[in-house]
C-alpha positions as a printed Julia matrix, in Angstrom:
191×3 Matrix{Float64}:
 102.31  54.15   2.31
 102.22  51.17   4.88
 102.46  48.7    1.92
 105.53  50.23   0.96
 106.49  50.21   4.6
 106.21  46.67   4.93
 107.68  45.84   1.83
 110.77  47.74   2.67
 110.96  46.28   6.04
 110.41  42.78   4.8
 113.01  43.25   2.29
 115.76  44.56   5.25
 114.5   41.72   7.68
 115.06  39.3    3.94
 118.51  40.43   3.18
 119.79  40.94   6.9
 120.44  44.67   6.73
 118.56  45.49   9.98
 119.77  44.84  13.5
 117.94  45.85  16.72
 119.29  49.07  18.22
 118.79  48.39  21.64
 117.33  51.0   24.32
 115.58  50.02  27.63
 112.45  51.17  27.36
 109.25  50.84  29.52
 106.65  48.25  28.86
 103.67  49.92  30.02
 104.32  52.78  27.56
 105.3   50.1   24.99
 101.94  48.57  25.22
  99.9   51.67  25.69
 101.46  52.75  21.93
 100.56  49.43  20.42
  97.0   49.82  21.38
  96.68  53.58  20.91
  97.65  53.18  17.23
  94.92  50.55  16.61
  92.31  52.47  19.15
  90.3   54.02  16.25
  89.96  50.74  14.42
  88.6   48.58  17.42
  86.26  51.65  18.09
  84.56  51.0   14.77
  84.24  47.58  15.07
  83.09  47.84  19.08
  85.9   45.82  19.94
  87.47  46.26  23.33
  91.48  46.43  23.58
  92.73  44.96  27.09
  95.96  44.97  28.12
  97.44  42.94  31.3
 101.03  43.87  31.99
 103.07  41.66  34.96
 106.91  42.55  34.76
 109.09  43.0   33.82
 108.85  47.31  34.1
 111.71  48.02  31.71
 113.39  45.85  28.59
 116.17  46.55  26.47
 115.08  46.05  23.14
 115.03  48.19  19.91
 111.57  49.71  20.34
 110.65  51.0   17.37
 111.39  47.04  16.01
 108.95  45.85  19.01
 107.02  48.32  18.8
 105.58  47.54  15.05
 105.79  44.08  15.6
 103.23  44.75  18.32
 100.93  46.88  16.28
 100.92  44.19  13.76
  99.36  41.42  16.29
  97.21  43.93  17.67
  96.3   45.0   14.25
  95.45  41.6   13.17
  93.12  41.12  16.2
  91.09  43.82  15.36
  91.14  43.13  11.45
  89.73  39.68  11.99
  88.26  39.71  15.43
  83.89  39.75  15.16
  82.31  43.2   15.9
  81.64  43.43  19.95
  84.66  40.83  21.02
  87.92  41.81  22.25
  91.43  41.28  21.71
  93.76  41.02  24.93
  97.6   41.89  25.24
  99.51  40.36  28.11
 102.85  40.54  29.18
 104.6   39.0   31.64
 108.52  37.66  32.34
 109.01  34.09  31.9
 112.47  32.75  33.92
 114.23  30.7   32.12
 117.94  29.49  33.66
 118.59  32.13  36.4
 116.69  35.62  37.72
 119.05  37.47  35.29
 118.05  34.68  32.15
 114.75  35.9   31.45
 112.32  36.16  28.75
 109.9   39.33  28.17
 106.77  37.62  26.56
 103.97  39.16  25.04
 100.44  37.29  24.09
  97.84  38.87  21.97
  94.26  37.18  21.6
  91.56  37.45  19.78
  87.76  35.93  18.94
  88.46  36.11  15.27
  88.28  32.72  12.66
  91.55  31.8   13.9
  94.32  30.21  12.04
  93.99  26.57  11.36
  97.0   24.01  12.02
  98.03  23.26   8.91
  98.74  26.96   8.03
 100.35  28.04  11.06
 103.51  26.7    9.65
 103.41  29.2    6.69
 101.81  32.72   7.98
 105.03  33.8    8.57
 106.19  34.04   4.98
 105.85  36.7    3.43
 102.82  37.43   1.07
 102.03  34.49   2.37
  97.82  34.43   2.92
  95.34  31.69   4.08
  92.89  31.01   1.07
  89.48  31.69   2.25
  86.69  34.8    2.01
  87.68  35.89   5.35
  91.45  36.57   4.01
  89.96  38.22   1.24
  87.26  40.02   2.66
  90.39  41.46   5.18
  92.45  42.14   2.33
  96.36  42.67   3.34
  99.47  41.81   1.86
 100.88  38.86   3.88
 103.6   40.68   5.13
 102.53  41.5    8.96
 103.3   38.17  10.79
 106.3   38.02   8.73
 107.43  41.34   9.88
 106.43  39.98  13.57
 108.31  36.69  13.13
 111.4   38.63  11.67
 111.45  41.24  14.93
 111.47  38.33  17.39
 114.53  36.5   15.82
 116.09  39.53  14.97
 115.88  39.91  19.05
 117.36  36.3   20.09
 113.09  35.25  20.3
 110.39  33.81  18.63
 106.67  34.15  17.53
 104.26  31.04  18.31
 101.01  30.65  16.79
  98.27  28.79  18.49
  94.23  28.75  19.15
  93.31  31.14  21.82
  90.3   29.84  24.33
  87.66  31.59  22.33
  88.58  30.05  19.43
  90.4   33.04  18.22
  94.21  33.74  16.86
  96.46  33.65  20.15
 100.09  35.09  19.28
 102.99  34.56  21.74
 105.81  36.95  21.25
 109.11  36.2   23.44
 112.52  37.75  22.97
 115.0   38.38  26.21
 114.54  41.12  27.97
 118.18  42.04  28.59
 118.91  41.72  25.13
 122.11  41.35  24.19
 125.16  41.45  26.78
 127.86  42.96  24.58
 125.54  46.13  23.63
 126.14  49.63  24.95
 122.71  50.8   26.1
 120.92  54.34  25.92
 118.42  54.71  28.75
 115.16  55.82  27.56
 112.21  56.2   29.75
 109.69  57.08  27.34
 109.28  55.98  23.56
């Protein structure tokens, strides 16, 4: 069922048939979904989900869109993070222009193989999968960065790949958090 999830929203994301519907939402509740989805999993492996949330409290973003795309990274973590290590979420605002120009970014770590250079460029494609045993031994389609990637553009943002300080996979996630300025907006407290 979640392959057939992906594939369907890798195929809307492909043909441009989904756009965010936007809701402000609160990012501690956000987060705390992301993590309690993939809380089970880390448990298995001993692997300790942290979470570090500095501002902004509320976004306006399509959460159920954010929401997955989360749950992907976080996913990923755990998939190829080493029993007894940890994957860490933080979010924080970045400023960009003005007070009211700001980004909502979201980081997620891990102590896993990592994902070398010369790949980073193509994880986001779908199916796409770095050739090696620990790939395989993970097994997945290739469709959950792609998903990610899709979500963040889909928002006005953008997912950057890099090496995290334990060698790991570190993700940066970074749409605005006012979303659009033409929208109409439901207020949502909870998810």
């Amino acid at each position: 069922k979640k392959l057939i999830d992906n594939l369907l929203s890798a195929t809307r994301f492909a043909t441009g048939t989904v756009a965010p519907d936007y809701t402000r939402v609160q990012v501690s509740e956000l987060i705390e979904s992301a993590l309690k989805a993939h809380k089970h999993a880390a448990e298995v492996k001993s692997i300790e989900l942290l979470s570090e949330i500095r501002g902004p409290e509320r976004i306006l973003i399509d959460p159920n869109q954010v929401l997955r795309a989360i749950g992907h990274l976080v996913e990923n973590g755990v998939k190829f993070g080493p029993e007894n290590s940890r994957v860490q979420v933080r979010c924080w605002a970045e400023t960009l222009n003005s007070e009211s120009d700001r980004n909502w970014v979201v980081s997620v770590t891990d102590s896993g193989p990592g994902i070398p250079l010369i790949e980073r460029q193509h994880v986001c494609e779908p199916f796409y999968q770095i050739d090696g045993r620990v790939t395989r031994r993970h097994g997945g389609a290739g469709l959950g960065l792609a998903i990610v990637d899709r979500v963040a553009k889909a928002h006005g943002g953008s997912l950057a790949i890099s090496q995290s300080e334990s060698g790991g996979a570190q993700m940066i996630f970074r749409i605005p958090s006012n979303g659009p300025q033409s929208k109409t907006v439901v207020e949502r407290v909870s998810l």
